[in-house]
C-alpha positions as CSV (number, residue, x, y, z in Angstrom):
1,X,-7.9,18.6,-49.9
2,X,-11.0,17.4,-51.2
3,X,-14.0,16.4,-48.5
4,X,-15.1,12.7,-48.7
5,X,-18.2,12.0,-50.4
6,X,-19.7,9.8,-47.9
7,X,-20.6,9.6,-44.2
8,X,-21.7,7.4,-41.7
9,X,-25.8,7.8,-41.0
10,X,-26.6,7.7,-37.6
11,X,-27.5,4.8,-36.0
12,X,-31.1,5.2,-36.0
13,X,-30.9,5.6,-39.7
14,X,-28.7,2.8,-40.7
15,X,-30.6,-0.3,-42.6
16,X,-29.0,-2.7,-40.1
17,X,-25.7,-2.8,-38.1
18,X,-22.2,-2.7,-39.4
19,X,-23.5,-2.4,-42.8
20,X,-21.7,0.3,-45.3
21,X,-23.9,3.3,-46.1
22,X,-22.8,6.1,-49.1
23,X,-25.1,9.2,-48.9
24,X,-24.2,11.3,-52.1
25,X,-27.2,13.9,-51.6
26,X,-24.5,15.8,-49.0
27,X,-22.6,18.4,-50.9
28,X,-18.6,19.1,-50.2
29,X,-19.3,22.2,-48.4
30,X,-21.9,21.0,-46.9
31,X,-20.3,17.6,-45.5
32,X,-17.5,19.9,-44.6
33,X,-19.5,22.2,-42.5
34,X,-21.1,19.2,-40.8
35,X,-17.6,17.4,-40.0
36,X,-15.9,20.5,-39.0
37,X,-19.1,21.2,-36.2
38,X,-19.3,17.7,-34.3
39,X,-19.4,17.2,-30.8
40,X,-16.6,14.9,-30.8
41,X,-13.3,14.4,-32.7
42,X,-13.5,13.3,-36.4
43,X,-10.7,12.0,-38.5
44,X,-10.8,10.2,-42.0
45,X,-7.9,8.0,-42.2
46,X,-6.9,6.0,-45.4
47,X,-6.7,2.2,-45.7
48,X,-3.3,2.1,-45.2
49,X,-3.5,3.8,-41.9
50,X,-2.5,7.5,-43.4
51,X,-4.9,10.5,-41.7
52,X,-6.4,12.6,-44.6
53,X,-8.6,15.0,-42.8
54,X,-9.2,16.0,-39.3
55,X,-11.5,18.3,-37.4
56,X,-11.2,21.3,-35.4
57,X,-11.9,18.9,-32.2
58,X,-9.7,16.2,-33.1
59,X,-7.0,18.9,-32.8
60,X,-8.2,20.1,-29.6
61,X,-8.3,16.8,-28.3
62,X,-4.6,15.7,-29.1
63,X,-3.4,19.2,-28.9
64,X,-1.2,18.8,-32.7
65,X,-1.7,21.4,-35.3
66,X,-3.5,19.9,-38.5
67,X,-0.6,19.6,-40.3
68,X,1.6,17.6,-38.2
69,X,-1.7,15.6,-37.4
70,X,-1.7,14.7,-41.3
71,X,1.7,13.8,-41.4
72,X,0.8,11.1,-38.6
73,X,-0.5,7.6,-38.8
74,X,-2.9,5.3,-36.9
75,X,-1.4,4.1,-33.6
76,X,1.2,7.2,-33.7
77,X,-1.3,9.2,-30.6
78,X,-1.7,5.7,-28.6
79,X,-0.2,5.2,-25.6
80,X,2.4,2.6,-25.8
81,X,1.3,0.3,-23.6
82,X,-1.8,0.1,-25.9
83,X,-0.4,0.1,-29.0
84,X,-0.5,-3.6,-29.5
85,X,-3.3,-4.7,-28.7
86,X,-5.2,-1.9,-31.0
87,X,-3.4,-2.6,-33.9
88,X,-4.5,-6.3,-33.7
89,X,-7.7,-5.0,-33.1
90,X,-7.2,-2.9,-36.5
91,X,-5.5,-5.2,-38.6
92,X,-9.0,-7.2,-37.7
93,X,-10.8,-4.3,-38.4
94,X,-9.5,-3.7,-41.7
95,X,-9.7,-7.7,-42.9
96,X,-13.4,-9.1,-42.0
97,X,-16.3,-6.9,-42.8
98,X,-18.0,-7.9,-40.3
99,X,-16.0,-6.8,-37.9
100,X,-16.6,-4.2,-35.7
101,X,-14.3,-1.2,-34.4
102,X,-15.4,-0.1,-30.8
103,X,-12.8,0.9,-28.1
104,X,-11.3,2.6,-25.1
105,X,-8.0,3.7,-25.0
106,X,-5.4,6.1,-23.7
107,X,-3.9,8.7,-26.0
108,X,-1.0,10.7,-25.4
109,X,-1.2,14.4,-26.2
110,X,1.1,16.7,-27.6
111,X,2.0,18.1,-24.3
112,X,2.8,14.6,-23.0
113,X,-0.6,13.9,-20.8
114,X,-2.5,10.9,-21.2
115,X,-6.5,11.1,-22.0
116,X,-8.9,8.1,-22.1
117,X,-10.7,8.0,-25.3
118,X,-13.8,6.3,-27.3
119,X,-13.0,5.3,-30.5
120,X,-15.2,4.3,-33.5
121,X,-14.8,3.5,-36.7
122,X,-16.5,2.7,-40.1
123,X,-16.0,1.5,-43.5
124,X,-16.8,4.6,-45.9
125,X,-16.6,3.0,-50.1
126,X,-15.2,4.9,-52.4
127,X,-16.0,3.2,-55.8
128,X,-13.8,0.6,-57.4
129,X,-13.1,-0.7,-54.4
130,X,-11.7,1.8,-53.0
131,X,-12.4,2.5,-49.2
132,X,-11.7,5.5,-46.7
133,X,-12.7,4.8,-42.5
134,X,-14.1,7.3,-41.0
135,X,-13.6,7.7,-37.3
136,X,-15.2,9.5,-34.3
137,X,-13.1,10.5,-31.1
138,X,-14.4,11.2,-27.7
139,X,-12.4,12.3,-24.5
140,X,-13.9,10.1,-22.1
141,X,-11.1,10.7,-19.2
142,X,-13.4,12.1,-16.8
143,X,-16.3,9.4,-17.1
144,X,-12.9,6.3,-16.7
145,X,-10.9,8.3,-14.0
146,X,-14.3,8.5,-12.0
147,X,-15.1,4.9,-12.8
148,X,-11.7,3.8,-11.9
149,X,-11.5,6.0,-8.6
150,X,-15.1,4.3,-7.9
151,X,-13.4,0.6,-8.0
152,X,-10.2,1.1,-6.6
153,X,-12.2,2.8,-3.3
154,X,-14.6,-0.4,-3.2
155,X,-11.6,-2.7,-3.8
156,X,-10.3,-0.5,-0.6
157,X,-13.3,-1.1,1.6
158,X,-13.3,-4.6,0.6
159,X,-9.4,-5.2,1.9
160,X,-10.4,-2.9,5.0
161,X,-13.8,-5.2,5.6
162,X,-11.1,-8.3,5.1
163,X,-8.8,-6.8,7.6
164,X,-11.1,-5.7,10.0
165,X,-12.7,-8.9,10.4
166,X,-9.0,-10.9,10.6
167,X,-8.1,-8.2,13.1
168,X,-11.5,-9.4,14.9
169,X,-11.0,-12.7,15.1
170,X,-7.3,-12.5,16.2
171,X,-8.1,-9.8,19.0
172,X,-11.2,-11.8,19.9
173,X,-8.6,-14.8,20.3
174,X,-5.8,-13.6,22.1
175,X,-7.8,-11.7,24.6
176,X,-9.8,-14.8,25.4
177,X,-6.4,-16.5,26.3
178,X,-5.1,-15.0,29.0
179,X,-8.7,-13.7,30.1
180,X,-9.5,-18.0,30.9
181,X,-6.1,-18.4,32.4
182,X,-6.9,-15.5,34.5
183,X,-10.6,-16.7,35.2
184,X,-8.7,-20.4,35.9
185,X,-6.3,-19.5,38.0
186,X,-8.7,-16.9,40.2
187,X,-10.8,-20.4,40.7
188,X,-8.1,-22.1,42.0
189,X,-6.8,-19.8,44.1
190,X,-10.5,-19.4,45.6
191,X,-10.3,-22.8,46.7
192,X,-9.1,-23.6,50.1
193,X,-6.3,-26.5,50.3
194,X,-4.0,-25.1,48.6
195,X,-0.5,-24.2,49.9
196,X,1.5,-20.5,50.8
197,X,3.8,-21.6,47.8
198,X,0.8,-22.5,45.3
199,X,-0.7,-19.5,45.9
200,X,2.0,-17.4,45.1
201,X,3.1,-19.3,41.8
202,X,-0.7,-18.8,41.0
203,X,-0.8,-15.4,41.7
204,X,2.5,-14.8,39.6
205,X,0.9,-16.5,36.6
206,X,-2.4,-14.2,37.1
207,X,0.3,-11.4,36.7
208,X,1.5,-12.6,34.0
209,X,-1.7,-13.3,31.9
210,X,-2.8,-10.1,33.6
211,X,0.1,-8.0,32.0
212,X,-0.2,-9.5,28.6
213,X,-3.7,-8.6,28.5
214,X,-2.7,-4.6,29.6
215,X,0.2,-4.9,26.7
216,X,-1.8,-6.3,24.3
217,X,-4.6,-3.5,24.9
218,X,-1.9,-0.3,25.4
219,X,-0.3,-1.6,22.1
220,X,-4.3,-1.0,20.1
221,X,-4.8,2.0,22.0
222,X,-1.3,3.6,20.8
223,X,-2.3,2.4,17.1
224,X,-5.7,4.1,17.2
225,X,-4.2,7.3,18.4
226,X,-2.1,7.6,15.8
227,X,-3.0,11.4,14.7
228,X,-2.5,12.7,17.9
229,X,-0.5,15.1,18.9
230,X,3.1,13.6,21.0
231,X,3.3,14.9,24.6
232,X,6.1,17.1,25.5
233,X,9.6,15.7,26.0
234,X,12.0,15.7,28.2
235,X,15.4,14.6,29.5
236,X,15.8,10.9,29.9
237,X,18.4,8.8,31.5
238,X,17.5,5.9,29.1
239,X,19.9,3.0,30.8
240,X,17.6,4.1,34.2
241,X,15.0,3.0,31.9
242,X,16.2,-0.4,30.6
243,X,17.0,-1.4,33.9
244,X,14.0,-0.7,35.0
245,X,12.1,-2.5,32.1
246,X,14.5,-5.7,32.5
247,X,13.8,-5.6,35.8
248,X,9.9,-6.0,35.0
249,X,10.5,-8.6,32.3
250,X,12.7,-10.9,35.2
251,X,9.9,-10.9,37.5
252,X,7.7,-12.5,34.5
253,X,10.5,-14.4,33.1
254,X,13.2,-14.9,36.4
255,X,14.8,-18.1,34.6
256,X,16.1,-15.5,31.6
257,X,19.3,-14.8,31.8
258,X,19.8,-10.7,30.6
259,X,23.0,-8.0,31.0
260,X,23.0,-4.4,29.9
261,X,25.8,-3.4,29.2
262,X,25.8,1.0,29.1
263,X,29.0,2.1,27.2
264,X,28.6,5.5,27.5
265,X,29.0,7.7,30.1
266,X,26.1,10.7,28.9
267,X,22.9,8.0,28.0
268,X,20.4,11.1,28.2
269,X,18.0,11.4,25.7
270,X,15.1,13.8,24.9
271,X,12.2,11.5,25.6
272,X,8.9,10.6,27.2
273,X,10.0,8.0,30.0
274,X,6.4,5.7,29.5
275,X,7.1,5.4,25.9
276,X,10.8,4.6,26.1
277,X,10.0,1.7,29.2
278,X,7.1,0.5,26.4
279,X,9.3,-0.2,23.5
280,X,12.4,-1.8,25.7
281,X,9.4,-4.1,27.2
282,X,8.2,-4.9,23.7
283,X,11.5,-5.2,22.2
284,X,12.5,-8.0,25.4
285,X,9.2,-9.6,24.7
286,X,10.4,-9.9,20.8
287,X,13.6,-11.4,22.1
288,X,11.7,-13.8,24.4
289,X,9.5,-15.2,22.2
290,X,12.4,-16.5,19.9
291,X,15.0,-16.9,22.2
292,X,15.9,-20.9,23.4
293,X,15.3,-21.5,27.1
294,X,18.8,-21.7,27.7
295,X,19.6,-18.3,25.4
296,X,20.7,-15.0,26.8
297,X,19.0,-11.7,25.9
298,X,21.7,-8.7,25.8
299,X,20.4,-5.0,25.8
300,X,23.5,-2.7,25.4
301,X,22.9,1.3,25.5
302,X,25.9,3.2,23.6
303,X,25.9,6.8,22.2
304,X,27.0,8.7,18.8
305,X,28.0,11.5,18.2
306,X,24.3,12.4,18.0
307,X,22.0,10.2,19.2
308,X,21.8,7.3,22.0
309,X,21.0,3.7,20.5
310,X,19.8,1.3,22.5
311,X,20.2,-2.6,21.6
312,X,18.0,-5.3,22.1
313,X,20.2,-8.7,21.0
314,X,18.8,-12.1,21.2
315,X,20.1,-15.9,20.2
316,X,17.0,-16.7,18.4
317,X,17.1,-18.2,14.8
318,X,17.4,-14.3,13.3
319,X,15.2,-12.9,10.9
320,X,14.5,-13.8,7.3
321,X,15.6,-11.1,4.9
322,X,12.1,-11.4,3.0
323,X,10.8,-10.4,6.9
324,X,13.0,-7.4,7.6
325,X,11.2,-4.2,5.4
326,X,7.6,-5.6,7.4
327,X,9.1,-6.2,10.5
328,X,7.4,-3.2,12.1
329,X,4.3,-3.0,10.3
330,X,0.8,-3.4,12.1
331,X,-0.5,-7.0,12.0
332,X,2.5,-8.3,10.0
333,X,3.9,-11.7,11.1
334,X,6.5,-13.7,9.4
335,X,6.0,-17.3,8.8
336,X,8.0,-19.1,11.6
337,X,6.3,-17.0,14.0
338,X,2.7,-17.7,13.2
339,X,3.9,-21.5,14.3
340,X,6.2,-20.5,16.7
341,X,4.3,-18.1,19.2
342,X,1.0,-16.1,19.7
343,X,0.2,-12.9,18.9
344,X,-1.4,-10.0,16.6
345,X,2.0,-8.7,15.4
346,X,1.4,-5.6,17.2
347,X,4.4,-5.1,19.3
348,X,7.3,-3.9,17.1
349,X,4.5,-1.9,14.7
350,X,4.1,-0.1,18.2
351,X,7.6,0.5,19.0
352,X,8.0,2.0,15.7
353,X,5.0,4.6,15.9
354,X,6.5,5.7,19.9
355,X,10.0,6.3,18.3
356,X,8.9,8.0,15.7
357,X,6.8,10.4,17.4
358,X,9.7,11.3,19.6
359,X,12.1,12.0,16.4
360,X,14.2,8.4,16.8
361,X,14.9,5.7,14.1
362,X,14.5,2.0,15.0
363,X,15.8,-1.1,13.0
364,X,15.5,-5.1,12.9
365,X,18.6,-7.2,11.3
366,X,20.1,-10.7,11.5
367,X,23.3,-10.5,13.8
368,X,25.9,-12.0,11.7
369,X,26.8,-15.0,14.9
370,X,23.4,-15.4,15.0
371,X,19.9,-14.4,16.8
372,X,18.4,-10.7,16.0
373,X,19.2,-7.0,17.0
374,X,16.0,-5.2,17.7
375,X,17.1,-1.4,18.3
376,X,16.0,2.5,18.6
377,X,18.1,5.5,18.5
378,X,16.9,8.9,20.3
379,X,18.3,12.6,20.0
380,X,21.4,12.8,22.7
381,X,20.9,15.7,25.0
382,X,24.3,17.1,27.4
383,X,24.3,17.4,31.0
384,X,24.1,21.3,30.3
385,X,21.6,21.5,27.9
């Protein structure tokens, strides 16, 4: 095939920018020797889009022998979802003479990987109006996957700085709440005048605000120890848990109304008993916050042919379906209870990281008469294993 008879100066030697430069003191071989050499890829592609010569880089680049490479077309080594926009950008290229083509883009090579390249192109005439472009080609993934890996870990530290200072300011403001009922009530009860009974309503509030305050530090504490090792498990009679853990929660809430029901005669579990009494405490918590005052909270403990589930049920409003794949994520709160109740949506995001480190599943779902089930399952262990 014959060489072109032009090239594109450099830019230091061009009379101005963008305009069309014909050197004709370059021989063939010459020319040919120099395009074959570059640095980068070079093609020569007609006006109607056709390649007509390509250089030894161009073909390492894409990774297509030259002559499938000159059976191809402008646009054919673009990735698709850039395919459109370049060939407006061509089309453009091709009709004002003033325009410029200058651009970053994904190819996809012959083995089916994707590169970043920079393209550029110039007008080359021909004589009687006749035109070739010339084009250089330069794999640039490196310098844009570097570049890109550089943004998305800024556009990381930005949401982390955003989170951390949300988290802040919630922590900040629900351990100042039951802190200055604490404080309050400590002031009251320091007076003299008040009565046996006040005192002992006072002091059951302290407890309260008191044990809110533990949870609510325990439940940051778990989170932050997230890559540590479990401790080692052991049997567990998990109804002997629940009651105990119901127990607790009527002494904080003794106007709640709550059965457990155990259908199953073997509830033993392979557990770690402080764990298991956490998430039943956090789970009847859940179902307190959204349960009416005159609601009943129903914890039922049955067993499979593997595992033991326990079953936290409530006569709440439910949850949304939009809620249910964040339920148990860190810091996630639906909508209703943002308005409804306090809280850094730590609880169930707690529950979830305990029952997983002890090799159990938990769920969240709407019960179909109403109200949520909030529930774990653990590995059933015999009597006489």
């Amino acid at each position: 095939m014959t060489a072109p008879r032009a090239v594109v100066l450099p830019p230091e030697n061009r009379p101005s920018a963008g305009s069309l430069v014909m050197v004709e003191s370059l021989t063939a071989p010459a020319f040919r020797g120099f395009f074959e050499n570059l640095g980068v890829g070079g093609v020569q592609i007609s006006a109607d889009g056709r390649f007509l010569q390509v250089n030894q880089r161009f073909i390492e680049l894409t990774g297509y022998p030259r002559e499938q490479l000159l059976r191809m077309r402008v646009g054919d080594l673009d990735h698709p979802d850039d395919r459109d926009p370049d060939r407006e950008r061509w089309d453009a290229f091709l009709r004002d003479p003033d325009a410029k083509y200058d651009v970053e883009k994904r190819y996809i090579r012959r083995d089916g990987s994707t590169i970043w390249v920079h393209v550029t192109a110039a007008r080359i005439p021909m004589g009687d109006d006749e035109m070739t472009i010339a084009k250089t080609v330069e794999d640039v993934t490196d310098r844009v996957v570097a570049i890109n890996a550089l943004r998305e870990r800024e556009q990381r530290l930005r949401d982390a700085l955003a989170v951390k200072e949300e988290f802040l300011g919630m922590v900040s403001h629900e351990l100042r709440t039951p802190l200055t009922v604490i404080l309050g009530l400590a002031n009251v009860v320091a007076r003299n005048g008040s009565s046996h009974d006040q005192v002992q309503r006072t002091v059951l509030e302290i407890r309260e605000s008191a044990e809110h305050l533990a949870s609510l530090l325990e439940s940051m504490l778990v989170l932050a120890r997230a890559g540590e090792e479990p401790p080692d498990l052991e049997p567990i009679i998990l109804d002997r848990v629940a009651r105990r853990a119901i127990e607790r929660h009527r002494e904080v809430f003794p106007k709640r109304r709550i059965s457990l029901t155990v259908e199953t005669d073997t509830p033993l579990v392979d557990g770690h008993e402080p764990w298991i009494a956490q998430v039943i405490s956090n789970m009847l918590g859940n179902a307190e916050k959204y349960t009416p005052s005159k609601g009943r909270i129903f914890v039922l403990v049955e067993r499979d042919d593997t595992d033991v589930c326990l079953r936290v049920l409530d006569e709440g409003r439910g949850i949304a379906e939009e809620d249910q794949p964040r339920i148990f994520e860190a810091f996630y709160r639906a909508a209703h209870a943002v308005k409804e109740s306090g809280g850094l949506g730590l609880g169930l995001a707690v529950c979830k990281r305990l029952i997983d480190l002890q090799g159990g599943q938990v769920w969240a779902s709407t019960r179909p008469e109403g109200g949520a089930e909030l529930g774990f399952s653990l590995p059933a262990l015999d009597a006489d294993d």
